[in-house]
N, C-alpha and C positions, 0 to 999 in steps of 0.2 A: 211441552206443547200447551197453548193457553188454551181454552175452553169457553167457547161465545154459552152468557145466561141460557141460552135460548136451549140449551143441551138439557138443563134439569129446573128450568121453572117450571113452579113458584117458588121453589126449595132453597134453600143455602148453596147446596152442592152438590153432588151425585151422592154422599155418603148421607147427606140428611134425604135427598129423596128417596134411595133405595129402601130404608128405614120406613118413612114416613106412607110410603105407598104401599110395600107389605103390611104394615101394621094394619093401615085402611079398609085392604081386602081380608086379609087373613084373621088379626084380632076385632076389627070393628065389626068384620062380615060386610060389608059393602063391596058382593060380590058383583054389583051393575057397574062398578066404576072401571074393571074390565075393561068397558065397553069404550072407557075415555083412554084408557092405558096404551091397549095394545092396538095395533094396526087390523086391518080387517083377516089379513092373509101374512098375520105371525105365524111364525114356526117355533114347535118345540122340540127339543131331544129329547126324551124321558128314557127310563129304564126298560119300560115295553113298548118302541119305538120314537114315529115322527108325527108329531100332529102337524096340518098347515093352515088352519082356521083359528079365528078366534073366540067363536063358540062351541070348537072342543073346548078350548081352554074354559071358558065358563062352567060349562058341565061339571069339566074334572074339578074345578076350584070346587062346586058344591057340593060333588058327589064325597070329597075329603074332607069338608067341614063336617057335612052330615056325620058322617061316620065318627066323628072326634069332636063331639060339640064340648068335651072338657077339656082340650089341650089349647095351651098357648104357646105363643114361639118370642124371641127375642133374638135379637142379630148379635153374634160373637164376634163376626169380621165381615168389614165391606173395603174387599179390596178395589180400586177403583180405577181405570186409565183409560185415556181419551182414545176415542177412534176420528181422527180428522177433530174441525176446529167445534163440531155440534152436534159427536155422539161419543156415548162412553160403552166399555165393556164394564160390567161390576161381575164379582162373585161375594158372593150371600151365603155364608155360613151362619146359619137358623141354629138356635138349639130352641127345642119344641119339647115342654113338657104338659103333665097331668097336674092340676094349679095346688092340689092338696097331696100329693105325693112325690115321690125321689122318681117317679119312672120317668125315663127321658131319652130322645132320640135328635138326630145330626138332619139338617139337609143342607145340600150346595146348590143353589142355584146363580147361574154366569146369563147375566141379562145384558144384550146388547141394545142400547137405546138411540134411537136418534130424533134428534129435536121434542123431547118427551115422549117417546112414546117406542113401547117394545115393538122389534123386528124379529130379533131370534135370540131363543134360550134352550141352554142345555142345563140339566136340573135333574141331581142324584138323590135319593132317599135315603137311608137306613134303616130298612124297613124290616132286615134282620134283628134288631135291637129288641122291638116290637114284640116281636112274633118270638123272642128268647125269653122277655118278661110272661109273655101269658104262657109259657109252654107248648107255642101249637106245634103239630106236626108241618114240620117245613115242608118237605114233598106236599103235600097235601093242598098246602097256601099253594106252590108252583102252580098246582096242577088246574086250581081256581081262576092261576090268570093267563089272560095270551097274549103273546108275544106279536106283535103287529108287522116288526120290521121297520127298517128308518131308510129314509129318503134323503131328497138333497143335501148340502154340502156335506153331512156324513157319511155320506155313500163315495164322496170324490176321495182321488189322493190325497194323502198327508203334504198341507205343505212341508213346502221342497229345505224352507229357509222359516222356521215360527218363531224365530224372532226379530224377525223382518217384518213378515207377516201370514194370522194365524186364519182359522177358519173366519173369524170377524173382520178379518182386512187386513192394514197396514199398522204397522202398529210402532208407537216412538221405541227410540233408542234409548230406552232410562235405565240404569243401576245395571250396563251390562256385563259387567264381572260378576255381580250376582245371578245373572237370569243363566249366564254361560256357564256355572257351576251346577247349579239345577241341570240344567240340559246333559252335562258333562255326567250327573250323579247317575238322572236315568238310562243313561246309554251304558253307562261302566256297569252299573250294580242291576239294574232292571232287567237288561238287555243281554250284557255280556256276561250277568252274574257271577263278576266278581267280588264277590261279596265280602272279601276281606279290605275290600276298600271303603266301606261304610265310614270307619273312622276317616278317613282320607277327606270326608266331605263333612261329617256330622261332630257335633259336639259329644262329646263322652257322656255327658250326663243327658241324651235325647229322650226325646216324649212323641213317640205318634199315640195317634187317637186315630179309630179306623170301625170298620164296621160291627154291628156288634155290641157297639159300647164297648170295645178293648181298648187298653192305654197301655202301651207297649214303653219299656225304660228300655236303655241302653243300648251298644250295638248291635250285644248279641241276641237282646230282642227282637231289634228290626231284623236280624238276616232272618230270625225263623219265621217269622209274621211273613215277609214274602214268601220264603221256602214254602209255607203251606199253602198258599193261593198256586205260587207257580206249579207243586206239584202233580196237580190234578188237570195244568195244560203245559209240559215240558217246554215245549215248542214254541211256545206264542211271545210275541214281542208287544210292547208299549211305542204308540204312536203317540208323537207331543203336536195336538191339534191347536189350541190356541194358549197365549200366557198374556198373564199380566202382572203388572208391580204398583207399589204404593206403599208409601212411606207416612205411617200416622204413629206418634207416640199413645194415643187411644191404643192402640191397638197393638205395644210391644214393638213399634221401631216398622222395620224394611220386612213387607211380605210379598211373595210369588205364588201366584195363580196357576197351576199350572192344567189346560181338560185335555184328556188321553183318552186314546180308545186299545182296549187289550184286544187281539187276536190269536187265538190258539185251539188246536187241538183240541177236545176232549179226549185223549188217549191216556193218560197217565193215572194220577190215583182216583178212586172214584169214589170220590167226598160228595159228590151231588148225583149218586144214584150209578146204575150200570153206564158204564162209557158208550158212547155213540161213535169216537171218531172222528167227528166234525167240527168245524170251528162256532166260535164261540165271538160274538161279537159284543161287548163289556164297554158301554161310555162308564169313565170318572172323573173326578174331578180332584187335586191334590193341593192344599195350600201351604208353602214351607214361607218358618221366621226364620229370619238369619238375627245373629248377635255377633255385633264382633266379628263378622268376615264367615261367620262359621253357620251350618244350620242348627238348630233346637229344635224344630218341632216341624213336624207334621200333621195336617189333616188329612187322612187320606178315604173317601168313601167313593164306593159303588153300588148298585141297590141286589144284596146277596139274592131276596126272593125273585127278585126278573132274570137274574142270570140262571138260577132254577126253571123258572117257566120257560127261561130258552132251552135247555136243555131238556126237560120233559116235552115239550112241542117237538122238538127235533126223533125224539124216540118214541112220538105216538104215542104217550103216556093218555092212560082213559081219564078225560077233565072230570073235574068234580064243580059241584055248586056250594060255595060256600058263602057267609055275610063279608063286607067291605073287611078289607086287612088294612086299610088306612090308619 
């Protein structure tokens, strides 16, 4: 599908402006350009709900610099495809570090743009990584934050058909024996947890990267890396809300976008404190390379401390006041 200028000027392209306009706000700090970026009544997904203004969004840009005035971030992947002929979908995988240190953390964010300018973003942290370097008491972060709840389009059904079209629209038909293997993985392995199927889709020698700062090799890596996430909500299934694809050798070849929402239970093991019972509503976001027909890698992140304050919200856990966890 062509792409009229008019989708990402001034810029080269949707990958040089997703770059160039994070870098603007986030490393330059020209948090007023906001004000040029996003629409008046942008929407965001976050980890602790839906904002629909765009002076939330300012606040929270400043209220995260503040807090972090020594981190920088640089883009590891901008996957990128067109929504119609003058907007795009990008997902923005950040790695954000401390400029004199190894410490370091992941973020995704999937920005829908049209004619320049943001309508709606869903945007995961790892802000478990974080809070694993300085030792805090995780309960303790949860209990610091609150969980708002999310509104429009993640509140609707899953689309019906998401690689037709996802929570962002319509979306082209590109590399679809790749996007149908993706789809195919997380309904077998995710869903139906057949888990002996992993090799069936992944290259033997695989790499996820996932929350935490964990780097997970091989298969029987990946089945336990789920196994522990799913254990603590047996029940709960992965909805595939919106995907995208893009093919850049910058960037290792042919990658898939894929933002899901987990649902499940809290009945199972109780890795995030006494069980509630109740469901668990989890936006992520995952990016898989393929090589060779095959998958290699994984990104897979969700913000572990919001899924906490959902769950200590839900059990009336006593808030505490703590400084920024940014």
């Amino acid at each position: 599908m062509s792409l009229d200028p008019v989708a990402y000027q001034p810029y080269a392209d949707p990958d040089d402006f997703i770059r160039e306009v994070t870098d603007l706000i986030w490393v330059d700090r020209s948090i007023s350009f906001i004000r040029d970026n996003y629409e008046p009544d942008s929407i965001v997904h976050g980890a602790y709900g839906t904002s629909t203004t765009r002076d939330e969004v300012i606040e929270g840009t400043l209220m995260r610099i503040s807090a972090t005035p020594d981190r920088t971030g640089q883009a590891e992947d901008v996957i990128w495809e067109a929504r119609g002929d003058d907007a795009f979908l990008s997902s923005h995988l950040v790695l954000s570090g401390h400029l004199q240190t190894s410490e370091y953390s992941r973020t995704i964010a999937n920005c829908l743009y049209r004619r320049g300018r943001m309508v709606e973003e869903w945007v995961v942290r790892d802000t478990l990584a974080g809070a694993l370097i300085l030792q805090s008491d995780l309960d303790e972060l949860a209990r610091a934050q609150a969980f708002r709840g999310y509104s429009g389009t993640w509140t609707e059904p899953a689309p019906a058909d998401p690689i037709a079209v996802g929570d962002s629209g319509p979306r082209p038909d590109e590399y679809r024996p790749e996007v149908e293997r993706v789809v195919e993985m997380i309904e077998t392995v995710w869903n139906d947890r057949d888990l002996q199927k992993v090799e069936r889709f992944f290259h033997r020698d695989l790499v996820l990267l996932t929350v935490g700062n964990r780097l997970v090799i091989r298969p029987e890596g990946y089945r336990r890396a789920l196994l522990r996430f799913l254990e603590s909500f047996p029940s709960g299934r992965f909805e595939i809300r919106d995907i995208q694809t893009n093919y850049d050798v910058r960037y290792a070849g042919l990658r898939v976008a894929v933002t899901w929402k987990f649902i499940g239970d809290y009945n199972g093991v109780a890795n995030y404190g006494p069980l509630t019972g109740r469901p668990v509503d989890v936006l992520g976001i995952s990016q898989f390379t393929f090589h060779q027909g095959a998958l290699v890698k994984e990104v897979r992140l969700w913000d572990d401390i919001a899924l906490r304050a959902q769950i200590a919200g839900m059990r009336g856990d006593e808030p505490v006041v703590l400084g920024n966890i940014y």
